[in-house]
N, C-alpha and C positions, 0 to 999 in steps of 0.2 A: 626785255632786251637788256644787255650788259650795258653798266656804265662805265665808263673810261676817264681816265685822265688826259687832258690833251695840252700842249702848250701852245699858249695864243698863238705866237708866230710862227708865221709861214715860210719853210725848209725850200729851199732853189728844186726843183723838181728834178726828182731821179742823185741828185747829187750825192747828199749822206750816204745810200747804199752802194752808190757806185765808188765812194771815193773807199769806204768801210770793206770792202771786196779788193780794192787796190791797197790797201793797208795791209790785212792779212793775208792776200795771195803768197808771199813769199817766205810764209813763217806758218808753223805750227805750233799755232797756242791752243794751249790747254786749258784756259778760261780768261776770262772776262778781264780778270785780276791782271794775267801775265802782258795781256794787249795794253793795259791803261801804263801798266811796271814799264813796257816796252818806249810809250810816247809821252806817257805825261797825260794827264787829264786834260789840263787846260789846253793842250793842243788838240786834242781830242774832238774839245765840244768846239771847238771855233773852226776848227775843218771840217767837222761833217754838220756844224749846226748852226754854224756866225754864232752863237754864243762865247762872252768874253767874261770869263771864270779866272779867280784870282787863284785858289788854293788847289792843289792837288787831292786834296779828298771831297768829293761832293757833298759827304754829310756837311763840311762846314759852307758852304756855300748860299748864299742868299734864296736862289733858284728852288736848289731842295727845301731851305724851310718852307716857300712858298706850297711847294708839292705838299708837305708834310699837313700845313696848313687844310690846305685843301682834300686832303683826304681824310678829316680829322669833321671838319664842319661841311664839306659837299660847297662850299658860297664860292663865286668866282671869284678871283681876284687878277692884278694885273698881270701877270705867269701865265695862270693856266685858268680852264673850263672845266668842267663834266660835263660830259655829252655823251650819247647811246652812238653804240655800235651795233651799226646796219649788216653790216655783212666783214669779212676779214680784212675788205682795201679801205671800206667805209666808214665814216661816221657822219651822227647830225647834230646840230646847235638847235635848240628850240628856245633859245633866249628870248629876244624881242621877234628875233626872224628866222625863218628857217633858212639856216644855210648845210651842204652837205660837204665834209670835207672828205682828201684824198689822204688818208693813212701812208706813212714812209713806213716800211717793212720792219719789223723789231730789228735790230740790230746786236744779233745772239753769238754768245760764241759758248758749247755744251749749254750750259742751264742759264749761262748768266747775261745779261744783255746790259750795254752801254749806259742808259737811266732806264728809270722805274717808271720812266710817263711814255705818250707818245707824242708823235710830233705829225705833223700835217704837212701838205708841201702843195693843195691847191684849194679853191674854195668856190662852191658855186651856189648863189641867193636863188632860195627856190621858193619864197614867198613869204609872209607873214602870219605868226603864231595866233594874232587876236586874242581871243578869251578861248580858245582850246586847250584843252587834257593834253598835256605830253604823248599820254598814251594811247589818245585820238587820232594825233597826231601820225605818230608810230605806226599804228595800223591800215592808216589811211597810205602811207608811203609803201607800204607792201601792198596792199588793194588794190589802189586806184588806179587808172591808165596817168600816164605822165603829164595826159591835155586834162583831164578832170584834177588831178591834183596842183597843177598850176591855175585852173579855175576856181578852183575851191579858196586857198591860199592866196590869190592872187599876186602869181609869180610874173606879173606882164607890167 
């Protein structure tokens, strides 16, 4: 199963891509570059993301070292996780507990998309990891019926 980058906090539901949809409806851009050239970065990430970004370039950004961090050594930190992605809306946390979160849609315009991680926008505890394999884990969440895998886990 793919790992992913996720940032810890959780995006207002549906928001980011509805407001990201109302930003470009009225223009045609030609990438990623001409959208951010268009509004500025920092408004960027604090409307579609409540993130409050000082500089115009995300390389220099707190946020992205953290990213960079993290995809460097895989360890969490306070930014972000690495978590497996279940299917294209989904992902899971198998930190201490199993929670499954709701993916916000990439936010693309031709190849290039808003940041390089994703973002979540809902979360739901489906039980406890104990002393199981990630990949036990993984397998069991495709397998099991939803009443055996909250039994298993003890998601109640």
């Amino acid at each position: 199963m793919e790992k992913i980058i996720v940032r810890k906090k959780l995006t207002e539901k549906s928001h980011a891509s509805s407001y990201f949809i109302r930003l470009t409806a009225d223009f045609d851009f030609n990438s990623i570059d001409d959208f951010i050239k268009k509004y500025g970065l920092s408004y960027i990430m604090r409307e579609l993301f409540d993130e409050n970004i000082k500089s115009e370039s995300l390389n220099d950004t707190n946020i992205y070292k953290k990213n960079i961090k993290i995809l460097d050594d895989e360890k969490e930190n306070d930014y972000f996780e690495v978590m497996y992605k279940i299917q294209d809306e989904f992902c899971v946390s198998l930190m201490n507990n199993i929670y499954i979160y709701h993916l916000v849609p990439a936010l693309k315009i031709d190849k290039g998309q808003v940041v390089p991680w994703n973002y979540v926008d809902s979360k739901l505890y489906a039980g406890d990891t104990w002393w199981e394999e990630d990949e036990e884990i993984l397998n069991d969440l495709k397998s099991l019926s939803i009443i055996d895998f909250i039994k298993k886990y003890k998601a109640y």
